[in-house]
C-alpha positions in Angstrom: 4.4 10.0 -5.8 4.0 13.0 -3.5 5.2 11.3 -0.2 8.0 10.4 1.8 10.2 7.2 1.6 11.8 5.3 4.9 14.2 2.7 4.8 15.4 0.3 7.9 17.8 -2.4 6.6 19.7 -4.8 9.2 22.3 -7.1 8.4 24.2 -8.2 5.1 27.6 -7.3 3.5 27.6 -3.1 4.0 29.1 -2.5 0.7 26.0 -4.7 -1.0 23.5 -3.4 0.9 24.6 0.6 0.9 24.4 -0.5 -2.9 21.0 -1.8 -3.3 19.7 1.4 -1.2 21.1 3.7 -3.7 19.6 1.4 -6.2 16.3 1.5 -4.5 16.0 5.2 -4.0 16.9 5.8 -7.5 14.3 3.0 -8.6 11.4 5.3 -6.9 12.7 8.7 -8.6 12.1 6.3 -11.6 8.8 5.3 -10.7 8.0 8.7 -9.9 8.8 10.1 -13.3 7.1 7.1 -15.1 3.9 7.2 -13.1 3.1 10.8 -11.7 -0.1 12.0 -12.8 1.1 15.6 -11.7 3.9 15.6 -14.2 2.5 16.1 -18.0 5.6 14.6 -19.4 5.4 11.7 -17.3 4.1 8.7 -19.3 1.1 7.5 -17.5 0.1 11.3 -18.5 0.9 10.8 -21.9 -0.5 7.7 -21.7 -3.8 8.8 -20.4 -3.9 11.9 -23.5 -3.3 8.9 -26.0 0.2 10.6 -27.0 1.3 7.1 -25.9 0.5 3.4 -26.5 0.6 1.2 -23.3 3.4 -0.9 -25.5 5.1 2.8 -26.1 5.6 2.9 -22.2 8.1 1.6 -19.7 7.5 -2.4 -19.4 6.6 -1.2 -15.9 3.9 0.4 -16.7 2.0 -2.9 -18.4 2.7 -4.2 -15.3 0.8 -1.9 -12.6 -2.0 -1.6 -15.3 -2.4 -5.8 -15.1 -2.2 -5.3 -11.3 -4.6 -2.7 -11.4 -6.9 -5.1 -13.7 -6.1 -8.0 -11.2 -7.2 -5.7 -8.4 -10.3 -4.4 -10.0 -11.5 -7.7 -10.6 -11.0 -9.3 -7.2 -13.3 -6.4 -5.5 -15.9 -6.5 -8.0 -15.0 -2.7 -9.1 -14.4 -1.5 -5.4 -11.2 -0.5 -6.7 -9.9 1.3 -9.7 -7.2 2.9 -12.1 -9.2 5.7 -12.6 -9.6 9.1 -11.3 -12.5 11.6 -12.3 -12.5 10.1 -15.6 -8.4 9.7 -16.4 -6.3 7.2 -16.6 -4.7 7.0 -12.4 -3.3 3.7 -11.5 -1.4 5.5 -8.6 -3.5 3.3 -6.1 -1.3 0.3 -7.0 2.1 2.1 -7.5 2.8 3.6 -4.2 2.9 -0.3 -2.7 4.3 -1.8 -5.9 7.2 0.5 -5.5 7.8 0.1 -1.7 7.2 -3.9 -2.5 9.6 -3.4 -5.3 12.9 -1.3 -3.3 12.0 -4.0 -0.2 12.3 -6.9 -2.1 16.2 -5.8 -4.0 17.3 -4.8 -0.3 16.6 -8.2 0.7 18.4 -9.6 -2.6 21.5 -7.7 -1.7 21.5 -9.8 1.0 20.0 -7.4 4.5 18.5 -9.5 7.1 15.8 -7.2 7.8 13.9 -4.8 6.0 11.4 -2.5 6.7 10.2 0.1 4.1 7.9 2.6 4.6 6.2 4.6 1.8 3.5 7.3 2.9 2.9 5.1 6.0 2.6 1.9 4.2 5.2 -0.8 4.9 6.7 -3.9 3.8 8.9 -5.7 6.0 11.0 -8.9 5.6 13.1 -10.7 7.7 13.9 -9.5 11.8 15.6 -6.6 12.8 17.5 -8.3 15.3 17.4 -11.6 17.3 14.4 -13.2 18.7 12.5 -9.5 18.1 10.0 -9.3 15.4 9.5 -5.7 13.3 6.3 -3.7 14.9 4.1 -0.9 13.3 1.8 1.2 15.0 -1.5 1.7 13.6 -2.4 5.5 14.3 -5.5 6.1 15.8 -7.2 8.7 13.1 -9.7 9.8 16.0 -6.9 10.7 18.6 -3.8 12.0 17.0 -1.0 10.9 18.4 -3.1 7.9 19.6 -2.6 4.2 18.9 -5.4 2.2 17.4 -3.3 -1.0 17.4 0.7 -2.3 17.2 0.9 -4.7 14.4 4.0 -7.9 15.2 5.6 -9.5 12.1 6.5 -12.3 15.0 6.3 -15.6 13.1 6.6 -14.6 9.5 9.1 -14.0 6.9 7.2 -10.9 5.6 4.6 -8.8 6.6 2.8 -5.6 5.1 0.4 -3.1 6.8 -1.3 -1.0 5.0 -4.1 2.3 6.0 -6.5 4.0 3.9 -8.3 6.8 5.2 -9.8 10.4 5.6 -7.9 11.9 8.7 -4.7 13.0 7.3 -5.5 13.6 3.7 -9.5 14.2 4.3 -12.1 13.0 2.2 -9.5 11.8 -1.3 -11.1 8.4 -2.0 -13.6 7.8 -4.7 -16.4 5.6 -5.3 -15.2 3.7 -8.6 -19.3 3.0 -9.1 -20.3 6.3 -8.7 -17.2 8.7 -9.8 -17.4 10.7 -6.7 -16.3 11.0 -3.1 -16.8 7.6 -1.5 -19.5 8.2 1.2 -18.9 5.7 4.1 -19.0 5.5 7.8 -15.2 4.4 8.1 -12.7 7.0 8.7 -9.8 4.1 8.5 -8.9 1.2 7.2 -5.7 -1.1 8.0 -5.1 -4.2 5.9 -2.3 -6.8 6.7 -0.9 -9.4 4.6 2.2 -10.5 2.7 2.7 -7.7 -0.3 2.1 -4.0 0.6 1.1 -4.0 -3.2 -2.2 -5.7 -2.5 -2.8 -4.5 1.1 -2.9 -1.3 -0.3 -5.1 -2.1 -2.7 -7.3 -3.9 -0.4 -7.4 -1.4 1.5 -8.5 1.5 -1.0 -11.4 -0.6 -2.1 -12.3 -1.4 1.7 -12.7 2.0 2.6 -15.3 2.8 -0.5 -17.0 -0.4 0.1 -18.4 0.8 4.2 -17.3 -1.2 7.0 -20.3 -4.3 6.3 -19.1 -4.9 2.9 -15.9 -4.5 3.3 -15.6 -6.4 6.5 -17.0 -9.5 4.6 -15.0 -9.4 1.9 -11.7 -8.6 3.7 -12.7 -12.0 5.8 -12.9 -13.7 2.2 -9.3 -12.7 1.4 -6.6 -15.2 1.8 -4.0 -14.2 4.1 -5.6 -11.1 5.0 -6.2 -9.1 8.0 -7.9 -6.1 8.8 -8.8 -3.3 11.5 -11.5 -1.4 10.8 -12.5 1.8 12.6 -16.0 4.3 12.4 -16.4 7.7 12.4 -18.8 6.7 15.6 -15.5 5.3 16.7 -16.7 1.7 16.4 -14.0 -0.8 15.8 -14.4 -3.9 13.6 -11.7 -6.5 12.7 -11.0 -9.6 10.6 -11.4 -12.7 13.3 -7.9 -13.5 12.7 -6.0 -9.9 13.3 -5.6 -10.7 16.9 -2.7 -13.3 16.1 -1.1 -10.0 14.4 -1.0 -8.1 17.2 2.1 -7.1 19.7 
């Protein structure tokens, strides 16, 4: 997947727990080999060549491409599984996979969980008594700058997800036009449950342009968003105050 993988897990049985991390990590070397579109053995290449048949692949892989459908649909094309043309559901997997190494930490039985894919994390549970897990939202006009702390105080499970163009530059397409989205945002940060979808969300945000994509991220269910210009303008979802700590 091309980026780095945090874990902080609190609590459990240590034995269980040092178990399901091994698990976890070995999960996302999986992944990577199933999914990577830089990897022309991988099968999504394959897959994408039409060397392989979707029922050929991993079971995993028929589930991304339904999320990727799912996600498509609920953002009217904003987002997509393609790239220049190919077959690239890689805008799902990265926060299918964190979701997915999260969620068997928490089965082993850990208390707390944070994971953090690529700057994109899923957290469950506390990491302690009466103190709620916190993420800082960089600030991609200041670096080293905070735009916002994000508190998971009140809730069982939190994700926070950023799209962008100040670390990786201008990487994000426009699914309606099959080049470089064209926007005035330089960042977007979507909260909600599953890192899968805030990811997602997030993607198809940043195409969209901070009007659009602030009234549709104000349509979503359970959904919170921060929303920042490149005239350094900052727009949020009414409700993203209450996430804030």
């Amino acid at each position: 997947m091309g980026t780095v993988f945090s874990f902080d897990v609190r609590g459990g049985e240590p034995g269980a727990v040092r178990a399901a991390l091994a698990e976890a990590v070995a999960q996302l070397h999986v992944v990577d080999e199933v999914f990577s579109t830089y990897r022309e053995d991988s099968q999504i290449s394959r897959l994408a060549r039409g060397l392989l048949t979707v029922d050929e692949c991993d079971p995993e892989v028929a589930e991304v491409l339904g999320l990727c459908a799912e996600a498509e649909r609920l953002s009217d094309g904003w987002f997509s599984s393609t790239y220049a043309g190919s077959l690239d559901p890689t805008g799902v997997v990265k926060g299918w996979s964190v979701e997915r190494a999260a969620r068997r930490l928490v089965a082993a039985g850990a208390t707390g969980v944070s994971v953090n894919g690529g700057g994109d994390v899923q957290m469950y549970g506390v990491p302690g008594p009466h103190r709620p897990w916190r993420v800082g939202v960089s600030d991609p006009l200041r670096p080293g700058g905070l735009a916002a702390v994000v508190s998971a105080a009140g809730v069982d499970r939190l994700a926070v997800a950023t799209s962008g163009s100040a670390e990786r530059g201008a990487h994000i397409m426009d699914p309606r036009t099959g080049r470089t989205a064209v926007t005035d945002l330089v960042a977007v940060t979507v909260v909600g449950p599953r890192i899968t979808w805030a990811d997602a969300w997030a993607t198809a945000a940043f195409a969209m342009g901070s009007r659009q994509a602030l009234a549709w991220l104000e349509s979503l269910p359970d959904v919170e968003a921060l929303l920042i210009t490149a005239g350094d303008e900052v727009r949020c979802t009414g409700g993203l105050a209450g996430r804030l700590g």
